[in-house]
C-alpha positions in Angstrom: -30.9 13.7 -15.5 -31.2 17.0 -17.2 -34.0 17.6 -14.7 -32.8 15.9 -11.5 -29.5 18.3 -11.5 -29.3 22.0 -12.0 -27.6 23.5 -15.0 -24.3 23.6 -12.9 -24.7 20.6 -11.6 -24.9 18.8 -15.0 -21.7 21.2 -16.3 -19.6 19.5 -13.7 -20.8 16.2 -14.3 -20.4 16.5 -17.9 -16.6 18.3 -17.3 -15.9 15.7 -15.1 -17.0 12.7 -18.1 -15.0 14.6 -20.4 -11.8 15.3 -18.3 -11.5 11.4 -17.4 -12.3 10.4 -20.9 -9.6 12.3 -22.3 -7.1 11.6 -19.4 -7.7 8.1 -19.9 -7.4 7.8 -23.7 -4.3 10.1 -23.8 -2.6 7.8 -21.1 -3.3 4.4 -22.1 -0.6 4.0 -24.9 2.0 5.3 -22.4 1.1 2.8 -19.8 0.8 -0.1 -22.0 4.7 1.1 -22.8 5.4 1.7 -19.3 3.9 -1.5 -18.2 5.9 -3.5 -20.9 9.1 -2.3 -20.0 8.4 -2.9 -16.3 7.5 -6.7 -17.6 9.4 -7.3 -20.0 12.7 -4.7 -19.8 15.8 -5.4 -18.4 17.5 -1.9 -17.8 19.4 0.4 -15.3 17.1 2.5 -13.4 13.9 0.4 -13.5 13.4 0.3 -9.7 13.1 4.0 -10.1 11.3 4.1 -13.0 8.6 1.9 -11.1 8.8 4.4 -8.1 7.8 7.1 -10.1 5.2 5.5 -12.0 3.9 4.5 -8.1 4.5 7.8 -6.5 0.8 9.6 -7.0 -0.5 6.5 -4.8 1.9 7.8 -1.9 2.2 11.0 -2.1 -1.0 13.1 -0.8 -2.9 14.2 -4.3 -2.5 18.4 -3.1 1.7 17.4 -3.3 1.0 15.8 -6.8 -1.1 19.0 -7.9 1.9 21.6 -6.2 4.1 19.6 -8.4 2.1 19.7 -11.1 1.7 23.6 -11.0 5.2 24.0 -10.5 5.9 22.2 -13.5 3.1 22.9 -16.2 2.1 26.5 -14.7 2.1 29.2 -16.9 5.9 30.3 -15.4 6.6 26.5 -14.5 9.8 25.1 -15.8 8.2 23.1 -18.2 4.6 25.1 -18.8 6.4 28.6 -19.5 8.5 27.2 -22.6 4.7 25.3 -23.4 2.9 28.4 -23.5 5.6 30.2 -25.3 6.3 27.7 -28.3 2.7 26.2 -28.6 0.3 28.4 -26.6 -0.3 24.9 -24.8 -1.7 26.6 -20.9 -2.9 23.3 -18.6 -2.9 25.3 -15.4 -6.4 26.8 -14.7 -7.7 24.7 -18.3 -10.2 21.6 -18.3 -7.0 20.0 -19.8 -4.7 20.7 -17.1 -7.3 18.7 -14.8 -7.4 16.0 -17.6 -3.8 15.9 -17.4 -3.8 15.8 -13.1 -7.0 12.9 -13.7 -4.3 11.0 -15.9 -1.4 10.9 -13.7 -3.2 10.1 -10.8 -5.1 7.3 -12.5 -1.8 6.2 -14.3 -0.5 3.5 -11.9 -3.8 1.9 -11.5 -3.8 1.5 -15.2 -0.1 0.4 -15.7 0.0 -2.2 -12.7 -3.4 -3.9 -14.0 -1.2 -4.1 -17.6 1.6 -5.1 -16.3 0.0 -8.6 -14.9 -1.6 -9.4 -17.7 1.6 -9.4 -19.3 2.9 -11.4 -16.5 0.7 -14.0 -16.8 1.3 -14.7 -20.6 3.0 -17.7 -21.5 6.0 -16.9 -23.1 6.1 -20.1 -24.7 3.6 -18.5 -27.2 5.4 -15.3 -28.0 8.6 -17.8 -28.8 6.7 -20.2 -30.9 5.7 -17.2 -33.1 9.6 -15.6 -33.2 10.8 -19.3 -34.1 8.1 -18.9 -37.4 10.3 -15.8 -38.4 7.9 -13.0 -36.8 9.6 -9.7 -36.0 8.9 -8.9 -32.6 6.9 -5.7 -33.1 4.9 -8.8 -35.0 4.6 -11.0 -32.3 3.4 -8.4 -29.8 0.7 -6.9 -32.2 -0.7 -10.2 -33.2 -0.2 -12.5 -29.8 0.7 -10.2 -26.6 -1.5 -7.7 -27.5 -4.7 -9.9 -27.7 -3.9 -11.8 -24.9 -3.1 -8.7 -22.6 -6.7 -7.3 -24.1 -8.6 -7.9 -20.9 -5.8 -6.1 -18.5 -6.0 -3.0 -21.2 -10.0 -3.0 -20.5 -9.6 -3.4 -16.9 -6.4 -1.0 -16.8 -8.5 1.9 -18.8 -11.9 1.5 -16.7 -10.2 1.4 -13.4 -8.2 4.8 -14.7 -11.0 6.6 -16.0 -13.0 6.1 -12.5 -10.2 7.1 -10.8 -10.3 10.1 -12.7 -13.6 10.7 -12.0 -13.0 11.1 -8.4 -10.0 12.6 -8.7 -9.9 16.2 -6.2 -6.5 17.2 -4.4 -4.3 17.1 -7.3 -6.8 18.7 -9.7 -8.3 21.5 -7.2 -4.6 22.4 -6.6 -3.6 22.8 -10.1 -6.6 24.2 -11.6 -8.8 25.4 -9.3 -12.2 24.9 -9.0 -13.8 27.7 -11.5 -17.8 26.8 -12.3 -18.4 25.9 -15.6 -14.3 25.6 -16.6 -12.5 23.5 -14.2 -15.2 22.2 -11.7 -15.2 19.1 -11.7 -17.6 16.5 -9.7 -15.8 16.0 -6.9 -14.8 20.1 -6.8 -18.5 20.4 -7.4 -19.7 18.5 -3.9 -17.0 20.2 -2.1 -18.3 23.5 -2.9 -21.8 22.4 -2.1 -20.2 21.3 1.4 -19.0 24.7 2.1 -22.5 26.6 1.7 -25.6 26.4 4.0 -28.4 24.2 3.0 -26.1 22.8 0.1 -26.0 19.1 1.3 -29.0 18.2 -0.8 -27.1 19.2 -3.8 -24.3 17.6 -2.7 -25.8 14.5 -1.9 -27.2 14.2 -5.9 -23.7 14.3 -6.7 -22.9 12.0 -4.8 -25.2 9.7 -5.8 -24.6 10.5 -9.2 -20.4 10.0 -8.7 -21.5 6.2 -6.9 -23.6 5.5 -9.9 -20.6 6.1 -12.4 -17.9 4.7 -10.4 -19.8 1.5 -9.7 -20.6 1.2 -14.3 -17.3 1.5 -14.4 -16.6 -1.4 -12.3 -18.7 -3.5 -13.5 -18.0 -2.7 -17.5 -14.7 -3.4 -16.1 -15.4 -6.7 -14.8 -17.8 -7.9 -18.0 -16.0 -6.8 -20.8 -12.6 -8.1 -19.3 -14.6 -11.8 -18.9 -16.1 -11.3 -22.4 -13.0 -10.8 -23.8 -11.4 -13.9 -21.9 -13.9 -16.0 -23.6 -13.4 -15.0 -27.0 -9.5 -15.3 -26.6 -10.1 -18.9 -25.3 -12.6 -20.1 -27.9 -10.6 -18.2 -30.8 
């Protein structure tokens, strides 16, 4: 691949592998949370909380990156205090796109999550809590396997979101070559120059490669898993 794509081309690839890799590792604990309190939880506010965790589907991605740069900007109301206490800057960073790829990828992973907690018998969970099992206990050792496949398929579908994530990132951090140009930012630049299409089209081809692995990792290791947890 080294050969087939052009030193910048390859950067953005490889930006674009690590951004979604990151944004989909730092997210998943949060959205197996969030997904168990929209399952399980029984609390004021949960219609809302469910809204927000929705919202990057509605809104266009260029409102969720405004938002994004209002907020975690270097003079944002959250980023300023960020870059003051921590010397944590996501605005114009790899990380802020990892961070853009991770909220707009978010509610794909929490809703697949959230079903495979819906579909678990609960009759399970209580047969362990009637054996004296804390419920910490009972989710480590029996939701948690059972929800395994809807954590694979949650994370894969995430992480390929994240790969062709654009509006929110390009708005937030820009689209600098070699820092924050991502795949997608990559074949829109090519779009915008004469004679670039051919370029553009390798990307392409490279972006329908990745997104369709992840899909069908997706698909396998969520049936594997299936099988094990029924013959266990």
């Amino acid at each position: 691949m080294t050969d087939w794509l052009s030193p910048n081309e390859w950067r953005a690839v490889a930006l674009s592998l690590r951004v979604s890799t990151v944004a989909t590792l730092v997210s998943l604990p949060f959205g197996i949370l969030v997904a168990l309190a929209l399952a399980r939880g029984r609390f004021p506010g949960k219609a809302l909380l469910n809204g927000l965790v929705h919202l990057p589907l509605i809104l266009p991605p260029v409102v969720t990156g405004y938002l994004l740069l209002m907020t975690f900007g270097r003079r944002g109301s959250v980023g300023q205090y960020l870059d003051q206490w921590f010397g944590i800057v996501f605005a114009f960073r790899w990380t802020g796109a990892a961070l853009a790829a991770g909220i707009m990828g978010f509610p794909l992973m929490v809703r697949a999550i959230r079903l495979a907690l819906e579909a678990v018998d609960p009759r399970l969970e209580q047969a362990a809590s009637t054996l004296g099992a804390s419920r910490p206990w009972v989710f480590l050792t029996v939701t948690l396997p059972l929800i395994l496949p809807g954590i694979v398929a949650g994370a894969i579908l995430a992480f390929a979101k994240a790969m062709g994530e654009f509006g929110a990132t390009i708005t937030f951090v820009s689209n600098i070559p070699g820092q924050t140009q991502t795949l997608p930012s990559a074949i829109y630049s090519f779009l915008q120059v004469p004679g670039g299409e051919s370029n553009a089209a390798r990307l392409v081809l490279v972006a329908i490669l990745v997104a369709m692995t992840a899909l069908l990792l997706s698909e396998w290791l969520s049936r594997a898993i299936a099988r094990r947890i029924a013959g266990a």
